[in-house]
C-alpha positions in Angstrom: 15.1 -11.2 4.1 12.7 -14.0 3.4 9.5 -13.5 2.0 6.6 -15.3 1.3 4.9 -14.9 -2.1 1.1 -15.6 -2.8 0.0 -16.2 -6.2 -4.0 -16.1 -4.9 -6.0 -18.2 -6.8 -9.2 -20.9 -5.4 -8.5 -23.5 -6.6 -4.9 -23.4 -7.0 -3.0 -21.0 -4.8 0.5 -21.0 -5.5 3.0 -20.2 -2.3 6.8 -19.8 -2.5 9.1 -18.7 -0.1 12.6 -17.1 -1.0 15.3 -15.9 1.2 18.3 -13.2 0.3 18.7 -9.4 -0.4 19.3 -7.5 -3.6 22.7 -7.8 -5.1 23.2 -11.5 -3.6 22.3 -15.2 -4.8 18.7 -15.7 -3.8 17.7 -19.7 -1.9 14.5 -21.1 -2.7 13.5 -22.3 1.2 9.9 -23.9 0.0 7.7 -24.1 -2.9 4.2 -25.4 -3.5 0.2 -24.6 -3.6 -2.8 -24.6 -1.6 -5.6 -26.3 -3.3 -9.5 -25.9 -2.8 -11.9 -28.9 -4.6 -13.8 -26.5 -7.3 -17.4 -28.5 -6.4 -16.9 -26.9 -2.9 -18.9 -24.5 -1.1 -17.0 -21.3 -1.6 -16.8 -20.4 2.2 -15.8 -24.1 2.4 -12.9 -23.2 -0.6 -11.9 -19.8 1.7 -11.4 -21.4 5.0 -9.2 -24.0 3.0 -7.3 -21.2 1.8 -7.0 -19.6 5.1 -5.6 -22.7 6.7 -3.2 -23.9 4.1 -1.9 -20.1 4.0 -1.6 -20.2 7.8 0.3 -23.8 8.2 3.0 -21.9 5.7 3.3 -19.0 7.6 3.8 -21.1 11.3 6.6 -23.4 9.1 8.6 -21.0 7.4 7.7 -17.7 9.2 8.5 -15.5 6.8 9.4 -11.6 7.2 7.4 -10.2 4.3 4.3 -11.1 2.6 4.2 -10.5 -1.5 0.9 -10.8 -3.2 0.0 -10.3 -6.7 -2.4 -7.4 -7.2 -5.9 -8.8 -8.9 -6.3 -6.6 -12.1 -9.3 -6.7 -14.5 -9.4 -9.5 -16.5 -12.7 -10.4 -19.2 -13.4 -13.4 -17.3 -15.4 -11.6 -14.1 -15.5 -14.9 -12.3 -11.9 -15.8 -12.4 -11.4 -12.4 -11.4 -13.8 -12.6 -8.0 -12.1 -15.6 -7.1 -8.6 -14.0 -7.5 -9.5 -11.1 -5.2 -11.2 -14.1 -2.9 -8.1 -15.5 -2.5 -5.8 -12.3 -2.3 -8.4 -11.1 0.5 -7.6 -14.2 3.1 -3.8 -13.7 1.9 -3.9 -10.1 3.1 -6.2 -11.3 6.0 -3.2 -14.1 7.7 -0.4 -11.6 7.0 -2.2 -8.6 8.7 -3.1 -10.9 11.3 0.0 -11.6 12.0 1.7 -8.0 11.5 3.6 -9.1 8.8 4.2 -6.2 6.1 2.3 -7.3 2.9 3.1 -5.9 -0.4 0.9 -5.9 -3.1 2.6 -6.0 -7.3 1.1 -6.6 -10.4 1.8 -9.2 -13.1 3.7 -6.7 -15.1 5.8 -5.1 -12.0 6.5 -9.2 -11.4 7.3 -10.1 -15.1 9.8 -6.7 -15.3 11.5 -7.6 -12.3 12.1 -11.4 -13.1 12.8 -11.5 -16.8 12.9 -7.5 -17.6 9.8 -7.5 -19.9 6.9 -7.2 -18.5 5.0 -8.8 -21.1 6.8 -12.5 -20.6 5.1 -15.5 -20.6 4.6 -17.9 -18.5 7.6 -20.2 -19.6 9.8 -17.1 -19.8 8.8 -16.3 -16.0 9.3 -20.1 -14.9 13.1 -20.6 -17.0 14.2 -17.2 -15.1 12.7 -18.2 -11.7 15.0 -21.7 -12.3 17.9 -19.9 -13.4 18.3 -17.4 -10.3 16.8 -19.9 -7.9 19.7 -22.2 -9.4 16.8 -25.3 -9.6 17.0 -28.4 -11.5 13.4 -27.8 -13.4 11.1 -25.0 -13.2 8.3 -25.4 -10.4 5.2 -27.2 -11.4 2.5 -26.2 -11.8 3.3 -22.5 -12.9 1.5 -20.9 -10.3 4.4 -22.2 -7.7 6.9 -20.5 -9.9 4.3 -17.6 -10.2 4.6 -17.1 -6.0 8.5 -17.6 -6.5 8.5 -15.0 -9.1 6.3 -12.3 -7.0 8.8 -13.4 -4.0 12.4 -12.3 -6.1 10.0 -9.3 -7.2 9.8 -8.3 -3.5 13.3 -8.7 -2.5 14.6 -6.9 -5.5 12.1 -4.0 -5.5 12.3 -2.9 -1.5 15.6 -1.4 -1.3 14.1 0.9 -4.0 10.9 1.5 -2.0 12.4 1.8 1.1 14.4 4.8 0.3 11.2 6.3 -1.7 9.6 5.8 1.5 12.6 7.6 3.8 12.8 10.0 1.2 9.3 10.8 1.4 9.4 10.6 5.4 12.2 13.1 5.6 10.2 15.7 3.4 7.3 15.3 5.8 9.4 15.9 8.4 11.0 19.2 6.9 7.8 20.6 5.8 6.0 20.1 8.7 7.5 22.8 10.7 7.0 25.0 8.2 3.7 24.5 8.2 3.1 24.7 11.5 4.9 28.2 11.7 2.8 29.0 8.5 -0.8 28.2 10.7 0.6 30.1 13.6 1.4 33.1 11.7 -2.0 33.5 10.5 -3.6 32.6 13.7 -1.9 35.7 15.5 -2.2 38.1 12.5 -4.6 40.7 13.3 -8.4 40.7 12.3 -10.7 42.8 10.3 -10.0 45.8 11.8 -13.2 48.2 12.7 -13.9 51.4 10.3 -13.2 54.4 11.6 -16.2 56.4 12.7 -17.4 59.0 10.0 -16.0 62.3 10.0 -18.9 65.0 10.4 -19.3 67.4 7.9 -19.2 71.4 8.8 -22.3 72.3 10.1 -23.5 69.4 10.9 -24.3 68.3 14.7 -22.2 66.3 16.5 -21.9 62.5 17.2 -21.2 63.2 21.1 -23.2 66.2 21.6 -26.1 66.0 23.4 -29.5 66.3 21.7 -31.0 68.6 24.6 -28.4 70.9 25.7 -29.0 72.3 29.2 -30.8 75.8 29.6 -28.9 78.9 30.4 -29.8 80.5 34.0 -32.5 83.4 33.4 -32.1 86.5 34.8 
């Protein structure tokens, strides 16, 4: 499996690619960011984005896309920007019909280090150790993209089988359902009151309201 993770950011958006499945030594393949001059227009900044995001995808063509999910941060800005970047990620993948998965900092942080409130050095030491690199990736938003990339390979097994286990449910309870809507479609309606029942005395229903004459002798 090789994935590509995006750490989206504008002016520094961090890219790494890893390749390997669960259980197995992971290989770095490529490492590095996509930068955008802050004085820049800012549709100037996203079609730099979108190109530098696209010349990875044609070199390393990866089978997976892992974002980061923007969460809500005090700084609204930075946080616009984020979801700027994370939007033209989502964009080139889907473009391309490559899957793209979305995880947050914490779901990252968990996955890498097994506490999702590490630091930034603590993610960057464990993205060198399993990557089995000389130095930790500079600047941290490289190891950031190599983090959300282990993330991905490491968490799909586990949301592949929610997702068959989910599929075979469907499948089970849709015939059921099915059977349940055409029971009630063929079950009979309302069904019409009976006509009243006269009481003694009184004339009835089907009788005729001038009953003929008798002949006269």
């Amino acid at each position: 499996m090789r994935v590509l993770g995006v750490d989206p950011g504008l002016t520094r958006c961090g890219v790494g690619v890893v390749e390997g499945v669960a259980g197995r030594p992971l290989t770095m393949v490529g490492v590095g960011v996509v930068r955008t001059p802050a004085d820049a227009d800012l549709g100037h900044r996203l079609v730099a984005v979108e190109q530098g995001l696209e010349q990875w995808l044609d070199e390393y063509r990866p089978e997976f896309v892992a974002v980061e999910r923007v969460f809500s941060q005090h700084n609204v800005r930075t946080v616009m920007g984020t979801a700027q970047a994370s939007a033209v990620a989502l964009l080139c993948a889907s473009r391309r019909g490559i899957p793209v998965a979305l995880h947050t900092p914490s779901e990252v942080k968990a996955a890498v280090t097994g506490s999702g409130r590490a630091d930034k050095a603590q993610v960057g030491a464990m993205v060198t150790r399993l990557l089995r690199l000389d130095a930790p990736p500079k600047p941290a938003d490289a190891a950031d993209a190599l983090a959300l990339a282990i993330c991905h390979i490491w968490r799909a097994p586990a949301q592949n089988r929610l997702q068959q286990a989910a599929a075979l449910h469907a499948s089970r309870t849709a015939p059921r359902a099915a059977t349940a809507r055409a029971a009630a479609s063929r079950a009979p309606g309302r069904r019409t009151p009976a006509a009243p029942v006269p009481s003694p005395g009184s004339p009835s229903p089907h009788a005729s309201p001038n009953p003929p004459k008798g002949r006269t002798s």
